[in-house]
N, C-alpha and C positions, 0 to 999 in steps of 0.2 A: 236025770237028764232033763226034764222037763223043768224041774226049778232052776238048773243053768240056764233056759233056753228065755224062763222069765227073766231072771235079773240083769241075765243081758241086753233083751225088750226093754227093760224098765232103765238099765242105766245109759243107752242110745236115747229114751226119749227123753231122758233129765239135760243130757248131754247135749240134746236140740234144742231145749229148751233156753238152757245160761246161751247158745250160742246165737238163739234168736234175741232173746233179753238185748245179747251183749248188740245184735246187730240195731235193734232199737235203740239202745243207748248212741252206738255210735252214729245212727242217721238222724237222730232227732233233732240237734243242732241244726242241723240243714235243712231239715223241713220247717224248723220255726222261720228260719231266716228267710225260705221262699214264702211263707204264710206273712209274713211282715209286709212283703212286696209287694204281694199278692193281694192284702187289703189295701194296701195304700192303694192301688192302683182302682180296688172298689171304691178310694176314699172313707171306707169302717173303720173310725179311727178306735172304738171300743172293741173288737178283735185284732187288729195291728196291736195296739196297750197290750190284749192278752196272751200274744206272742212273742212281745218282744220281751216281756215280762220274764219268759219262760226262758230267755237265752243267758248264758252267763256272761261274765264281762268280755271274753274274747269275742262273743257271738257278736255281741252287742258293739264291738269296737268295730268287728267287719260293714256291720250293719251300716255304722255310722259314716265309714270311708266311700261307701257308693252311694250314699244321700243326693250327696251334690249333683253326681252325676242323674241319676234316675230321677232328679226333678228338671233336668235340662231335657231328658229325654221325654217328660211329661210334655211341656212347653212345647217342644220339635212337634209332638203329635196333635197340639191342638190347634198349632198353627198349619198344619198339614189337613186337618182336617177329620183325623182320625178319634179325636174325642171331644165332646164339646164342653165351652167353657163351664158349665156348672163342673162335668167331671173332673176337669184340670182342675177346679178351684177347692171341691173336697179331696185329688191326690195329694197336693199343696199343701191345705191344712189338715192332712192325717202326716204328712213329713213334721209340718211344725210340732205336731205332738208329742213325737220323741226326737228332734233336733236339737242335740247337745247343744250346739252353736245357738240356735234361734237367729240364725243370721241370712239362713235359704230361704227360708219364703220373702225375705224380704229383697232378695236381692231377684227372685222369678216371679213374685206377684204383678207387680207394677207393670210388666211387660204384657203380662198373659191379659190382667184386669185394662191397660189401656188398648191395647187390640181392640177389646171387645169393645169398650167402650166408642170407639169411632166406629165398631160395624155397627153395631145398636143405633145410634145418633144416625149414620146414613139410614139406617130402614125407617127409622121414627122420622125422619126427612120425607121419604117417600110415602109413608105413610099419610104425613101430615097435608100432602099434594093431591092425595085422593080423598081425604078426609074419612080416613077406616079408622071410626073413633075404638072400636076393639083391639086393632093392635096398636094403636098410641096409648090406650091405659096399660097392655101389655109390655109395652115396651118402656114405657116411659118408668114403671115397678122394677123393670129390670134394669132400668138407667141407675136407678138411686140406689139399686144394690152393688153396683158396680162401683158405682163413685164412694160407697162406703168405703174403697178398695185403695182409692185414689187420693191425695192430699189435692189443696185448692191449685195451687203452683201449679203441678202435676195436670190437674184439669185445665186450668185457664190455657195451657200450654196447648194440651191435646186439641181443645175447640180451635184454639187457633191454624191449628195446623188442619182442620176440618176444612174451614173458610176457605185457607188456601189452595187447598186440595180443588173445593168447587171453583174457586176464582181462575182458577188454574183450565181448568175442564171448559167454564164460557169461554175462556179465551180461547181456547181451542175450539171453540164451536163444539163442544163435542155432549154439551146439554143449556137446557136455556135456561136465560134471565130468572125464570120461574121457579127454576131448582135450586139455583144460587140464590135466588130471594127468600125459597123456604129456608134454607141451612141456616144464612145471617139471622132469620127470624127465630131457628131456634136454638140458636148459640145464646142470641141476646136477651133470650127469655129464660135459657139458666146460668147466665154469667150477670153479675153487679161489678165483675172488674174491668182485666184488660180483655179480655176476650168478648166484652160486651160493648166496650165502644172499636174493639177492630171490626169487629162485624159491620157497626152501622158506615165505618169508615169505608168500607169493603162493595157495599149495599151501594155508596154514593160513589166508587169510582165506577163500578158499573153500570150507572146512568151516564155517566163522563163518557166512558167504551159506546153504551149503544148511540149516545149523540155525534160523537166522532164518525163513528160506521156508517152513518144515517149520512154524514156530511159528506163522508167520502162519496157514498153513493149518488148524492146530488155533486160532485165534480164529476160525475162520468157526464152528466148533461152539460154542464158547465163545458167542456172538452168540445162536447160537438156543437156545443155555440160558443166555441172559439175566446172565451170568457176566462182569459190566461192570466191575466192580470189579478183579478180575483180568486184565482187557482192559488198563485202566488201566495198571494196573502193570508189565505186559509191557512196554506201547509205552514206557514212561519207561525202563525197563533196557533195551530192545532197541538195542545199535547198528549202522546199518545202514552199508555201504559208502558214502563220498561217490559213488564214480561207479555206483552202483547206486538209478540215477534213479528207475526202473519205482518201486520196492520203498519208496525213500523215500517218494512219493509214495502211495501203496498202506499204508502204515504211518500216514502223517498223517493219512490217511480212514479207517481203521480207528478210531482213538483219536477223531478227530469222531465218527462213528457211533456207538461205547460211550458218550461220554461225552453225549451229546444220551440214549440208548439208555436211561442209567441213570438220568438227570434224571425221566425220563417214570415208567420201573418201579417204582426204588426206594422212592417217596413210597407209592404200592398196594401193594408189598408190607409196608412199615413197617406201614400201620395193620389189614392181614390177619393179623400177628404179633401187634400188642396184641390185636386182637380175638379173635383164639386162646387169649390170656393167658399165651402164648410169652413172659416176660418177659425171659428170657438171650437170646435171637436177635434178641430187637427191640432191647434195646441196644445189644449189638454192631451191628447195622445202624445206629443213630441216629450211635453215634461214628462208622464210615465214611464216613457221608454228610457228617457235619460235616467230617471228613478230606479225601474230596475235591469237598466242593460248597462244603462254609462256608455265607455265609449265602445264596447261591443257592437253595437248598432249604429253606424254612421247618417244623421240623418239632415248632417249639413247641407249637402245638394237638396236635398227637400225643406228647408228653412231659406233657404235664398230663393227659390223656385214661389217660395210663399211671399218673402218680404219684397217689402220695396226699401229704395240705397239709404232713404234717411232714417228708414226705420232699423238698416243694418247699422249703419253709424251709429244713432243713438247706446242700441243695443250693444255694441262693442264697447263703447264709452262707460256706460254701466254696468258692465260684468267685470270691469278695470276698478270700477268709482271704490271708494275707500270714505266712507261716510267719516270715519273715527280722523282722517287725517284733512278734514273740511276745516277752515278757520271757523265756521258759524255751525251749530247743530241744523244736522239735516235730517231727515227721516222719513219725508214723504217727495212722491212723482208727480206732477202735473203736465202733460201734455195738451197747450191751446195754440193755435193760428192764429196770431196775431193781425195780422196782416195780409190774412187771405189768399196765399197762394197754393194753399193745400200740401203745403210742409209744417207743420205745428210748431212752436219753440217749445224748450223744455221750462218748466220749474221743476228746481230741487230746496225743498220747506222744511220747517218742523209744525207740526201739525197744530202743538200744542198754540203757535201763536192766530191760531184759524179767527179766535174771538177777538183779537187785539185792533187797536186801530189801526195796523199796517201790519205785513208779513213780509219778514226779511229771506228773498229768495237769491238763489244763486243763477240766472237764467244762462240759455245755451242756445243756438240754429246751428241752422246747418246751412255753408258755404264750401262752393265745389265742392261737393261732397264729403267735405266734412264737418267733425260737431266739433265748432266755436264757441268757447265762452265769455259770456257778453260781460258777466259782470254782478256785481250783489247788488241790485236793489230792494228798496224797502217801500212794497207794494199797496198800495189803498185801494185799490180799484183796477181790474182788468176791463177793460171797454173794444166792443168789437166792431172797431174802425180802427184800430190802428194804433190805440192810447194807451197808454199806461196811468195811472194814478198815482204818484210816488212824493214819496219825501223828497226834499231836494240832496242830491248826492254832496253839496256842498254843508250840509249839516242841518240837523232840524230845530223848530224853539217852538216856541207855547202853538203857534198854528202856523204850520209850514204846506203847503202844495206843489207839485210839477207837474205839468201837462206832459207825457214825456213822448215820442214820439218813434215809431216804429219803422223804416225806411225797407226792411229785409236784410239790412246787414248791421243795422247799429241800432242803438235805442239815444234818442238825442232829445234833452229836455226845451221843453217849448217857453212858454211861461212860467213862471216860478214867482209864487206869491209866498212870505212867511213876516210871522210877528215876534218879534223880542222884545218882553217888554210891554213899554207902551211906543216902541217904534215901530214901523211898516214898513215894508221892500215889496218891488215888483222888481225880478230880474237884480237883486242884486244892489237895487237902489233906492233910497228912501222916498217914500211917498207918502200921501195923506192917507186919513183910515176910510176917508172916501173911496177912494182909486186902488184900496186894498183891495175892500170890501166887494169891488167890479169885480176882479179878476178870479179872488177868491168864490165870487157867486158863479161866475161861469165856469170855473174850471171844476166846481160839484157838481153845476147842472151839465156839463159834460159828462161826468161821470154817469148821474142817473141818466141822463138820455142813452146812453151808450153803452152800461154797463152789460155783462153778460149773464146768464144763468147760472147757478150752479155748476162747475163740470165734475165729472167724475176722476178722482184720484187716485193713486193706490201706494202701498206701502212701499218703500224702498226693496225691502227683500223682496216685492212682486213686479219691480218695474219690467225685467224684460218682456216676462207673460204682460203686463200692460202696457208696452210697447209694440207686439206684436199687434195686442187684437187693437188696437187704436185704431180707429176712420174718419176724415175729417166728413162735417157735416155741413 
């Protein structure tokens, strides 16, 4: 009884035995496969090798079908926060080591290795601002091991998008000048490509931004010293950054404010300038406003209020004139009073005969108020009594003169001396080179005795403005 009682003992524990064996056998598969995981996730790529070693080809097929996946799920946690990049970067290359394909690291590294590589580049930024030379050598070790990670493309790219990142953040006010000058400065210290001159490019528009800022802020004074015109002018030369929203914005409402600003001022101050009898500041303010209001701003009543009738006639006469359809080139204005009644005549010249010995003008007055033109003579001499100096209108020859003579409504030649030849005329009729030689002395020394000073001219395109401020004297 006792030997049944053993061999029964004995062939229960053989029996537990094969069925333990058997249960090893059948779970071992499974444990290699979770130990493969399980070091990759240590990154031990010499016990993941001795596991996976251990599996057969099915084991090793499963293995290979959740690769893909469990290094996506590496990535998720290191961008999560949950492992850091050195350990992402040995799960990674413990995958490469038995990755049939050899095609997953290459398709999850670049992602994980440029992450990091821009968080490193910010702290070495920051670092480089306090000047903590320990973790700029720390960091800057871990920069180069990263970029071993990286191709150059790959990098030039990333810096650049660094740059932008900081460019982005000044323009937001949302760190200074100072932070965005360290970044540019250390992009550009490890880029020789593109990323080395967007930096310095980057560096100079943010001197452009703080000088603009700086300007805007001097038009807030500009504002309350009523300084619109200038306002104007700014906002049209200012250019602002496209991505520099705030400012754009802030710059369009400026130039509205000025320009409503000046609409309202400038009309009170025009007519506190004539009425001071300021007559230089009120023009120049009349032209600006025409400049930039046009006919917005009516400021007619206020330019009659200023002028007197011969000055409006003139004026209207020449905002009509058509220099191009003149018989004679013209191109300059001359206002003189011939004849001292404190209505000047006009000339209309070309400048260029100023040296010559006569300048062929086109002259004008004004009768009952209005501008009459007298006629083209060919001037030698303005004299102030009353004379003119001229060629004779009857034709010139080797030395011709006319006393010509100014009444306020006509210009009539007086004496008229000329030589053709070896003949002589006074008036028209021949005479001795004696009795030339008279006429012709007095009608020079008329000149100098009577002649006038210099006066002041101005350009055809400036005649109104030089019509306006004209005074006789």
């Amino acid at each position: 009884m006792k030997n049944g009682w053993r061999k029964l003992l004995v062939f229960s524990l053989i029996l537990i035995l094969f069925e333990a064996i058997g249960a090893v056998l059948v779970m071992l598969p499974f444990y290699s496969r979770q130990m493969v995981f399980s070091n990759i996730e240590k990154g031990n790529s010499v016990k993941l090798r001795a596991y996976y070693d251990m599996l057969g080809d099915e084991g090793r097929e499963k293995v290979q079908s959740y690769l893909d996946d469990f290094a996506a799920t590496i990535c998720k946690k290191y961008i999560e926060g949950v492992i850091t990049y050195e350990e992402a970067v040995a799960s990674l290359d413990a995958i490469d080591e038995i990755d049939s394909t050899k095609v997953i690291v290459d398709s999850y590294m670049p992602n994980v290795a440029a992450n990091e590589f821009k968080l490193v580049m910010n702290d070495l930024c920051k670092a480089n601002i306090i000047y903590d030379t320990g973790a700029i050598y720390n960091l800057s070790d871990k920069m180069d091991k990263i970029s071993q990670r990286l191709n150059n493309d790959v990098r030039e790219k990333l810096m650049i998008e660094l740059v932008n990142d900081k460019y982005r953040e000044y323009l937001n006010e949302d760190i200074s000048a100072e932070e965005l000058s360290a970044m540019c400065s250390l992009v550009a210290d490890n880029s020789f490509y593109q990323a080395h001159d967007y930096a310095e490019t980057i560096l100079s528009n943010a001197n452009s931004v703080l000088a603009y800022r700086n300007i805007y802020i001097d038009c807030q004074t500009m504002l309350e010293e009523n300084d619109y015109f200038e306002i104007l002018d700014i906002c049209k030369q200012v250019t602002v950054d496209n991505w520099d929203e705030k400012y754009k914005d802030l710059f369009e409402t400026l130039y509205i404010t000025a320009y409503e600003g000046g609409k309202e001022y400038y009309p009170k101050e025009l007519e506190r300038l004539v009425s001071s009898n300021d007559k230089p500041k009120a023009v120049e303010l009349m032209n600006q406003i025409e400049e930039y209001y046009g006919s917005e701003i009516d400021i007619s009543s206020v330019a009659d209020n200023m002028l007197t009738d011969w000055q409006k006639e003139y004026i209207d006469y020449m905002e009509s004139f058509d220099a191009s359809m003149n018989a004679h080139t013209v191109n300059t204005v001359l206002l003189y009073d011939i004849n001292d009644d404190d209505i000047p005549e006009m000339f209309l010249f070309d400048i260029a005969d100023i040296n010559n010995s006569f300048i062929g003008c086109e002259v004008y007055n004004i009768k009952n108020n209005k501008c009459r033109h007298l006629g083209y003579y060919k001037v030698i001499n303005l004299c102030d009594d009353g004379y003119l100096i001229t060629l004779p209108t009857s034709g010139g020859s080797d030395e011709a003169y006319a006393l010509t003579y100014y009444d306020g409504e006509t210009l009539t030649e007086g004496e008229v001396c000329k030589k053709s030849g070896e003949t002589y005329y006074i008036n028209g009729e021949e005479v001795s080179d004696a009795d030339y030689l008279s006429v012709r002395t007095g009608i020079l020394a008329h000149a100098s005795a009577y002649t006038i000073n210099n006066s002041k001219n101005a350009d055809i395109s400036e005649a109104v403005e030089y019509i306006m401020l004209f005074e006789n004297k």
